[in-house]
N, C-alpha and C positions, 0 to 999 in steps of 0.2 A: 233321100233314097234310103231305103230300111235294108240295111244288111243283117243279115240271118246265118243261123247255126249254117243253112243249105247252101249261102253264100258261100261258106269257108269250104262245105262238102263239095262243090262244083269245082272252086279253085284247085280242092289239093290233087281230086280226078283227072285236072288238067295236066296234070305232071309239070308244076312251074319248078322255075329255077329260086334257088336260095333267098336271090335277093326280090323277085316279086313277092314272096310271103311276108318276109319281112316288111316291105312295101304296104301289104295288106293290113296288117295287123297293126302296125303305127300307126293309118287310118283307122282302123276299128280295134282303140284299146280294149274296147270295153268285150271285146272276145278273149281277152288275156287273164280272165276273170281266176280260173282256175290255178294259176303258176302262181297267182299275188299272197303272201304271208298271211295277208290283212287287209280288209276294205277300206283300210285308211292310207296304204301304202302310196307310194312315187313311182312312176316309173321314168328310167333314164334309158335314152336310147345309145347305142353305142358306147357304154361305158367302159373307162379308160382303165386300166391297171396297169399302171408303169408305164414304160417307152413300147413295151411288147407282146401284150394283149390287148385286148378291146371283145369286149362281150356283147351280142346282140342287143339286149335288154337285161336292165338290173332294174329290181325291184325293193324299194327301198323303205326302211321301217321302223319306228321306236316306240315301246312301250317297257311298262317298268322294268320288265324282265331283261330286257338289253336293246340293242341295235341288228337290224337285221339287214342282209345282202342277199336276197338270190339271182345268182345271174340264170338267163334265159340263152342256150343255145340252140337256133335254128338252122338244120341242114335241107339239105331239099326232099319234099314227100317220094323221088326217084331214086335218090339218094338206095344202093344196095346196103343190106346189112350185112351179107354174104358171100362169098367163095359159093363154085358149083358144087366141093370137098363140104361144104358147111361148117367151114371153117368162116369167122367173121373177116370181113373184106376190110383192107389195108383203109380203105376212107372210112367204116365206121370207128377203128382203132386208134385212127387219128385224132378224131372229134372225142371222144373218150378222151383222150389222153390231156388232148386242149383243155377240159374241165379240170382234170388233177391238177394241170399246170395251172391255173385259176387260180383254182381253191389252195395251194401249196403257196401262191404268189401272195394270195390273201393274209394267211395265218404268217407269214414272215413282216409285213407288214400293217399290223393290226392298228397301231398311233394312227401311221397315215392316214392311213381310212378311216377311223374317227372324223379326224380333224377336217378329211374330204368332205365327207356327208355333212359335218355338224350347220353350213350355211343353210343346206337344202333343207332340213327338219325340224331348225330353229334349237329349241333348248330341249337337249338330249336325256333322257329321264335315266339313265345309265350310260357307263362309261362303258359297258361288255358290249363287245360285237361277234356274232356269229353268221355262216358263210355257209349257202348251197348253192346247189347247181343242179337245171337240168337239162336235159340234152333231148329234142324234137328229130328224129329222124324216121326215115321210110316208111313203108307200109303192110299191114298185118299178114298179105298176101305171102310178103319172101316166107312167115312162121310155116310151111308146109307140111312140119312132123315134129314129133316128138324130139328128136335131137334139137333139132335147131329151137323150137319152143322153150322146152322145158330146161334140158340138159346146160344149153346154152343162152340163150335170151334172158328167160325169167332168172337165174342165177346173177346175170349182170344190173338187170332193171332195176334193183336197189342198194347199195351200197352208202351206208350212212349219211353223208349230206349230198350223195350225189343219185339225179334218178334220168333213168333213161325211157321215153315217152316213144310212141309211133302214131302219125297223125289221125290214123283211126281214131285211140282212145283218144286222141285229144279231143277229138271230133265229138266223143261219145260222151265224155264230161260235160262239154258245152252244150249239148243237148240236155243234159239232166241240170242247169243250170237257167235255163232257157227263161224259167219264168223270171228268173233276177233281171236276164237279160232285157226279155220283154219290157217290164218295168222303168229300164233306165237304172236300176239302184247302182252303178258303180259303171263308172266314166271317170277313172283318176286322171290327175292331170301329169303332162309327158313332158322330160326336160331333156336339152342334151348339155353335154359339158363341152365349154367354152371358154377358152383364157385362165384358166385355174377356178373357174366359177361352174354354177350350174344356170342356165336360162329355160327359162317355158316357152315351150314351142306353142302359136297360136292352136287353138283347135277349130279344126274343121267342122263344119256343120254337123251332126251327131245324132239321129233320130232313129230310135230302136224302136 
């Protein structure tokens, strides 16, 4: 079965819940094209940080320049961004704050996570690891005016390793990405973490 850019357009219209996307999207890595560092990258699902996070998908990565981490946060395409005041609503502020908490939890223990990754990428070409995050919620429709667009949204949508996405553009990358797609060029393969280890989950059948 050929899953398509339309595929993913269809699902997010449906207004699903958090964990069907996430559902989706483990089935069709190869739509996560756009979050990945690197076409040579890993991805893990569920990745662990201590006793008390756990990140949707991490994206894993080494090249001479260091060791790379980006974790992937997915909230639901229903998910509001706002207050009726347009002030941002207590669930997007949450999810926000989860990433800081990530990436704060990352940079206090950097050895760790070394030592974490180093089975899953074999021999590490540097010992530097560097940490982003980004955060998938709602859709372009709540951006209704200039406050909430500009004043408020595009002001928060970038903040040095962390970026905040709405499933439109995600949507709209993946269309401009489409011939990769088409092609098959990047289908990485998906691990989850297990007993202090990392394991490959089989793949499912895969025809773009």
């Amino acid at each position: 079965m050929v899953v398509s850019v339309s595929d993913f357009r269809t699902l997010i219209d449906s207004n699903p819940a958090e964990r069907e996307v996430q559902r989706f999207l483990q089935t069709n890595r190869h739509l996560l094209i756009d979050f990945a560092p690197s076409r040579s990258a890993k991805i893990v699902r569920q990745f662990p940080l201590g006793q008390d996070f756990l990140a949707d998908f991490a994206f894993v990565h080494t090249d001479s320049g260091g060791n790379y981490l980006r974790f992937l946060e997915l909230e639901s395409p229903k998910h509001r961004l706002f207050n009726l005041d347009d002030s941002f609503s207590r669930g997007f502020n949450v999810a926000v704050q989860q990433i800081h908490d990530w990436l704060g939890w990352c940079r206090g223990h950097q050895d760790y996570l070394i030592e974490m990754i180093r089975p899953l990428l074999g021999f590490l070409k540097s010992e530097k690891i560097y940490f982003s995050g980004v955060l998938v919620i709602g859709r372009r429709g709540e951006l209704l005016n200039n406050r909430r667009r500009q004043e408020r949204f595009e002001s928060r949508q970038s903040q040095g390793s962390f970026r905040i996405r709405i499933y439109d553009g995600f949507a709209e990358h993946l269309e401009a990405d489409s011939p990769l797609i088409k092609r098959g060029n990047w289908c990485p393969p998906l691990y989850a973490y297990q007993k202090r280890g990392f394991v490959e989950i089989a793949s499912s059948s895969h025809t773009v």
